[in-house]
Structures are given as C-alpha cells and as structure tokens.
DRENLOSE-13919 format. One line per field, with one value per residue (C-alpha): x, z, y; residue in three letters. Coordinates in steps of 0.05 Angstrom, whole numbers. Layout:
# DRENLOSE-13919
u [X, ...]
w [Z, ...]
v [Y, ...]
residuo [ALA, ...]
END
This chain:
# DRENLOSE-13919
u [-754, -769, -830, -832, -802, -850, -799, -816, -891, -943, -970, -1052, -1110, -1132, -1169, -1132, -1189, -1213, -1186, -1151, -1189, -1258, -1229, -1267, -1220, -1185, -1213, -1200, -1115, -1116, -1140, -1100, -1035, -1049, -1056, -985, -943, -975, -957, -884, -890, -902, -846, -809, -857, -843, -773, -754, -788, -732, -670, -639, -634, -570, -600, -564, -608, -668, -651, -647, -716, -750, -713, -741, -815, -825, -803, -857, -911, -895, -890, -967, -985, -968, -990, -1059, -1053, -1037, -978, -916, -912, -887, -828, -810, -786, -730, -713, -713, -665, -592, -605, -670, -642, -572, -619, -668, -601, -577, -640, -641, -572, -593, -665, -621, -580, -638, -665, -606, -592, -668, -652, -585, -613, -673, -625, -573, -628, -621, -688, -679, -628, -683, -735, -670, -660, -735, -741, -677, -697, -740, -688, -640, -685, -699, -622, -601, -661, -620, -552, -564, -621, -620, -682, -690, -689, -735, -708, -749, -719, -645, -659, -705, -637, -587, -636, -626, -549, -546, -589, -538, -477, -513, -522, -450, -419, -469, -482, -408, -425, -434, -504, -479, -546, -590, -545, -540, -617, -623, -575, -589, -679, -657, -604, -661, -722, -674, -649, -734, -746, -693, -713, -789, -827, -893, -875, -893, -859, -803, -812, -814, -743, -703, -719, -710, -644, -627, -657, -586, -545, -606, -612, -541, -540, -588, -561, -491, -523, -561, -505, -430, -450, -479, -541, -607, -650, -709, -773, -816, -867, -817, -801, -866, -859, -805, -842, -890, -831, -869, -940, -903, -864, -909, -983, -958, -925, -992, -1037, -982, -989, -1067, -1054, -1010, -1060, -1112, -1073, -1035, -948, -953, -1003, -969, -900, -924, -964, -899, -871, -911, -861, -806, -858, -872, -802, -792, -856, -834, -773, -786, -837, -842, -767, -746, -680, -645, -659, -623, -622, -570, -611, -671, -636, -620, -689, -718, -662, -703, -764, -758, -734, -797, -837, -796, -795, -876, -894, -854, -888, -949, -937, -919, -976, -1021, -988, -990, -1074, -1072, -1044]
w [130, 192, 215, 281, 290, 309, 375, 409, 399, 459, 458, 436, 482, 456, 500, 505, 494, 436, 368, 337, 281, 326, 363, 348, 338, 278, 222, 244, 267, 189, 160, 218, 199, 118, 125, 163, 121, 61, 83, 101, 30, -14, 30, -25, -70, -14, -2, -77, -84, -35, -51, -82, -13, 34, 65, 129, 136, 102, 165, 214, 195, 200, 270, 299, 254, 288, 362, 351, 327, 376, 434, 416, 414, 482, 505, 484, 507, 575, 565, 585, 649, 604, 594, 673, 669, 617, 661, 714, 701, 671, 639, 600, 583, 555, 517, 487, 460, 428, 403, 376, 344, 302, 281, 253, 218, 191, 157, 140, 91, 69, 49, 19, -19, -46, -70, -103, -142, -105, -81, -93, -43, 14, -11, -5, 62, 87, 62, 105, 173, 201, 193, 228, 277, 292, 283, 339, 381, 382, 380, 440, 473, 472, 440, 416, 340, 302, 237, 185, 223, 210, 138, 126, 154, 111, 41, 63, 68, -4, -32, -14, -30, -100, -110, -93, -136, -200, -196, -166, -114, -35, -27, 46, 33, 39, 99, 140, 136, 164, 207, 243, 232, 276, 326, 331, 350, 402, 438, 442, 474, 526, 538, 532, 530, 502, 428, 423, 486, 467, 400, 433, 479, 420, 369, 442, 434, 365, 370, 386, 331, 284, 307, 292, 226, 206, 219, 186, 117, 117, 136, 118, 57, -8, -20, -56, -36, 5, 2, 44, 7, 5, 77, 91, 52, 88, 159, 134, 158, 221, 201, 147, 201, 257, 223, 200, 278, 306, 268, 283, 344, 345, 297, 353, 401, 360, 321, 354, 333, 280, 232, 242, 220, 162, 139, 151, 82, 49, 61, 12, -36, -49, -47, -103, -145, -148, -162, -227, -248, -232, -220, -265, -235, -272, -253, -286, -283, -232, -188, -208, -183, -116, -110, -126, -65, -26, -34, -18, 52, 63, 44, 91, 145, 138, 136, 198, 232, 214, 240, 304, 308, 301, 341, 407, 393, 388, 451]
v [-1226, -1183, -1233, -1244, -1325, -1376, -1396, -1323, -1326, -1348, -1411, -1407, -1402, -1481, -1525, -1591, -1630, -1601, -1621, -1568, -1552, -1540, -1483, -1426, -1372, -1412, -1388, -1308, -1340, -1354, -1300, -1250, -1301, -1291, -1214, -1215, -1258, -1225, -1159, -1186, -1219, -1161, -1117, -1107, -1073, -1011, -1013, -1016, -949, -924, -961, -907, -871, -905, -969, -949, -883, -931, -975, -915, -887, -956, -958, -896, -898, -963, -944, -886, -924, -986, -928, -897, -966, -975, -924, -934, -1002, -980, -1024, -1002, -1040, -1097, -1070, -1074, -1149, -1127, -1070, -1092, -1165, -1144, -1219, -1195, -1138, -1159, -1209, -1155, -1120, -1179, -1180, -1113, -1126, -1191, -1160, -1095, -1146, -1185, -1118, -1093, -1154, -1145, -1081, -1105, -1152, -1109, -1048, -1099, -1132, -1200, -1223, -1287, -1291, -1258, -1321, -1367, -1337, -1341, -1415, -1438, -1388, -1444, -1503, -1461, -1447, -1530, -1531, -1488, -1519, -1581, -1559, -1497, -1515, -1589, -1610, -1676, -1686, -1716, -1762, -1718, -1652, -1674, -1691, -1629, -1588, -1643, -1620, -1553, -1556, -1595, -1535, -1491, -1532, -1539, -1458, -1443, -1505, -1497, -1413, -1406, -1356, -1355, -1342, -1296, -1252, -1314, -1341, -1282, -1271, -1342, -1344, -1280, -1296, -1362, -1332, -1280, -1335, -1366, -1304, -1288, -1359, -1347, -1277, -1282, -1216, -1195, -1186, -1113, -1089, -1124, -1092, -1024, -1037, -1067, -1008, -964, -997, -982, -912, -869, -899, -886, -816, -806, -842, -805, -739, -766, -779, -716, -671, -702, -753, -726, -764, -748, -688, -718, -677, -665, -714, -765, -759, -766, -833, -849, -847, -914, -946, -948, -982, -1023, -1050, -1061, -1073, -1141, -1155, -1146, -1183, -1244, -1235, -1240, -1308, -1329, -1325, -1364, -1411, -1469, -1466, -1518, -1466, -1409, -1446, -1467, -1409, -1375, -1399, -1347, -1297, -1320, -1350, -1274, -1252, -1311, -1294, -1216, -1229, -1263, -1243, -1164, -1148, -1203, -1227, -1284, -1344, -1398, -1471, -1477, -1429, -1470, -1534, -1510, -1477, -1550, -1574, -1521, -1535, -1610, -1587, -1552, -1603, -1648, -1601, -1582, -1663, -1666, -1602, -1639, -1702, -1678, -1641, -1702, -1752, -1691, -1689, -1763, -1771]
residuo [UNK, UNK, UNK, UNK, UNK, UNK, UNK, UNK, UNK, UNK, UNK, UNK, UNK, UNK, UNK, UNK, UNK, UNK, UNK, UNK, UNK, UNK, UNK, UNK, UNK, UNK, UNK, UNK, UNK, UNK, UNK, UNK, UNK, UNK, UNK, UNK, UNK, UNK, UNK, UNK, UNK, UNK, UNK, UNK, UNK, UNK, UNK, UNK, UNK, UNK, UNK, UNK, UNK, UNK, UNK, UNK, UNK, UNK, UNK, UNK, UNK, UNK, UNK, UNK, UNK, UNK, UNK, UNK, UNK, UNK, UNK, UNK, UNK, UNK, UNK, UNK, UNK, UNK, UNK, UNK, UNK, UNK, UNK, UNK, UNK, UNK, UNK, UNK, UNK, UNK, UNK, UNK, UNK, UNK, UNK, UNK, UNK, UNK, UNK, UNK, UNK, UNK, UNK, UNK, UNK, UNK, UNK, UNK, UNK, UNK, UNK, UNK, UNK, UNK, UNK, UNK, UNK, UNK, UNK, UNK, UNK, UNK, UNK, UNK, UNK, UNK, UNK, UNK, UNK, UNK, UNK, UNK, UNK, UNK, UNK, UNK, UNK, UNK, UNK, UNK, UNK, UNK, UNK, UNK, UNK, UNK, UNK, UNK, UNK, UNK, UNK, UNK, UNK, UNK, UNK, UNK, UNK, UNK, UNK, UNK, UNK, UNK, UNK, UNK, UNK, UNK, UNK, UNK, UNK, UNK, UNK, UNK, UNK, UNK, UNK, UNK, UNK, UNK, UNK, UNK, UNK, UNK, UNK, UNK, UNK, UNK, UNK, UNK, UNK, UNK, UNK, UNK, UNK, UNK, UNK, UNK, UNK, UNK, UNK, UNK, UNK, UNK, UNK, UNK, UNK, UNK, UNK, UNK, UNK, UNK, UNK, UNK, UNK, UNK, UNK, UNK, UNK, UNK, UNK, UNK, UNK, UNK, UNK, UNK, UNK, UNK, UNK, UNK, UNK, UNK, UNK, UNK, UNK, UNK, UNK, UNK, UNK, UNK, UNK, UNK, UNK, UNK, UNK, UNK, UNK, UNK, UNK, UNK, UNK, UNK, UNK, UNK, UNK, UNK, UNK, UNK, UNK, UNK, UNK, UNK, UNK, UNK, UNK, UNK, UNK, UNK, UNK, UNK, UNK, UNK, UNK, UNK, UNK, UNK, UNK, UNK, UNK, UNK, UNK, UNK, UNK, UNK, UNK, UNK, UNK, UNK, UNK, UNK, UNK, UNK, UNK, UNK, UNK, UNK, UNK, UNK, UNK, UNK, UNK, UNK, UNK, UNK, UNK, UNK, UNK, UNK, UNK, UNK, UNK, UNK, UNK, UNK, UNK, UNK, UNK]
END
C-alpha cells in the first residue's frame, strides 16, 4: 500500500476542549479519509490492466507521473518554499532519500504482488503495516507500550508463523510491504515535512534512475509495443498516485490520529475482497487460518487505538 502512514501526518486542528466527535470538520475528515483509502483500496483494478508491461518501467513511470503532477501542484500552491527545510539540512535531506528508497520498495512489491497474482499477500501486508509501525515506535524511538499493543504485535507474529507452517511458504511479499510501509512512517516522523513537498523531493529523488530505466526497457530489452493510447494510460500513474495523498492529507487535518488509523484498514480489506472474489486467488483453509490470526490483531490493535483515544479526552 502506498498510503501515506498515520506517524508522518499533522496532528488535526481540534480544540482540546471539545469532544472529538463535535468538531465540525469531522464529518468532511471521513468522507475525505473514505475517498483516499478507497482509492488506495481498489489500486489494483488499474495496475492489473498493466502488469504485462515490466513492473520496473511500471515503477519508473509512476516515479516521474507523480513528480509532474506533485510539481504543478506546487506550483499552483505557491508551494515550493517547503521544500527549503530539506535543502537546506544534509539531515532532512539524507532522511527524504531514505525515504524515497523504502516508498520505491513499498510499490515495487505492490506491483510484485499484483503481476504474480498474489494479492492476498498486499492485504496480508497492509493488515500487519500498522503493528510494525507501534513496533518500531517502541523498539527506535522509545515509546512506551501499551499491554494490548504488545499482544496486537504477538497475534500478528502467530498469523504469520501460522501461514508459513500450515501454507509452507514465506509470505516475503506481505513482509517486505510491512516492513518497508513502517520503516517508511518512522523515517517521516524524524524527518517531518509537509506531505506533498516531501512527496515532490522523494519522487525528485527517484526521478534519474526512472528516467534511465525507462529508456533501458524501451531500447535494450524486448518488451511489448506501447501505443500511444496506452502510454497515455500509462501517465494516470500520476493522479492515481497523488489524488488519494491529498485527500489524506485534508482527513489529516480534520480528523484526530486515532480515525485516520483505523479507517486505514480499508486498504487491505479491498486488496482481500478483489482478490477473491474478482481475481479469484486460492484461498485455502490454512490461508483462512492465518487470515483469522490477522484479523484478531486488528481488532486488538483498533480496541487499543480506541481506548487510548478515550482515556486522552477523559483527561
């Protein structure tokens, strides 16, 4: 999943005082949040219509469709003084291309997983991103855990350990995309930058080795003829990729953390409903069982988001 994590969003404009559920931008954070994750949901409706093409030159293209869109966004925004901060600090900056490296990853393995058939690995992947995320809180940045957190992560873990022992293979689609969604939340927090700047500099970033992976495919491996119509298809890399970002980040700014997290789990909900039931992957008991594993860490891990949420207001 290429959403935006939770860690690197702003906090919402909410008055202290007022309960949650009175501020008056909620209901349009909601509906903004929905229209994201559903966007990032149905993702692979698009890219399965190109999966024949090389996912490195798929990658490349969503590289340099999004640095053009993000850039005219920018532009009209009157924006680009954002990006002084990164280039300015060598610190920022070695942080925004870590950045760049582990969100190329993350869609990389999308991509992997939508061309090989295995879906159910990016909703695997998607499910576990968050209890990394709480994971590496503790572990890097020190956090303090809370009891539900640890067994939310210890569920997760068992889900895993089930799918390799019963289905007898390493699920390494679903663990990269975790993995590298997490590593990708906490590089944000300790590089903070307004989303779509930072957007703009990371796919900046990426943009030469793109340009010349491009030109590689085209020229030195035989691939499929693109026409013109379906390089023209090719170029909604660019809203694909950043409509969603944006209407996150206008949820972020109305919604407080503990929404947006769990309105998150959208995301690989889709990726699990079109998988069975459009692409029709297999999905036997033993997947079932670790699935079940899953799901029982999200619950965990949402009642815990919850109750955290309440006991800060009731303070």
């Amino acid at each position: 999943m290429e959403i935006a994590p939770t860690e690197s969003i702003p906090e919402p404009d909410i008055d202290a005082n007022r309960p949650v559920d009175d501020h008056p931008h909620r209901g349009q954070g909601i509906l903004l949040a929905v229209l994201a994750y559903g966007l990032w949901g149905i993702f692979p409706f698009y890219f399965k219509q190109i999966k024949h093409v090389n996912q490195i030159e798929v990658l490349s293209h969503r590289i340099l469709w999004s640095l053009i869109l993000t850039a005219v966004v920018l532009t009209l925004m009157k924006g680009w003084h954002r990006l002084v901060p990164a280039l300015r600090s060598p610190k920022l900056f070695a942080l925004t291309t870590v950045a760049a490296i582990l969100i190329a990853t993350n869609w990389g393995f999308f991509l992997l997983a939508v061309s090989t058939d295995q879906l159910l690995q990016s909703s695997l992947g998607y499910f576990l991103g968050p209890m990394v995320s709480v994971m590496l809180g503790i572990v890097v940045l020190g956090e303090r855990p809370r009891f539900l957190q640890v067994v939310a992560f210890a569920l997760a873990i068992t889900g895993i350990i089930i799918f390799m022992t019963l289905v007898g293979q390493f699920p390494y689609i679903a663990i990269t995309l975790a993995v590298s969604f997490a590593l990708y939340g906490l590089v944000k927090k300790l590089g903070p930058i307004e989303p779509l700047a930072a957007m703009t500099l990371e796919m900046a970033i990426l943009a030469p080795a793109a340009i010349w992976a491009i030109f590689y495919y085209r020229t030195t491996i035989s691939g499929p003829s693109l026409t013109f119509g379906f390089q023209a298809f090719l170029s909604l890399n660019g809203p694909v990729t950043v409509a969603p970002l944006l209407l996150f980040a206008g949820a972020a700014r109305r919604l407080p953390l503990s929404s947006v997290g769990m309105l998150q789990y959208i995301v690989p909900t889709g990726h699990f409903l079109i998988a069975v039931l459009v692409y029709h992957e297999s999905f036997e008991i033993e997947k079932l069982i670790s699935f079940i594993v899953i799901w029982i860490a999200v619950a965990v891990y949402i009642t815990d988001l919850i109750r955290s949420t309440n006991n800060r207001e009731s303070q």
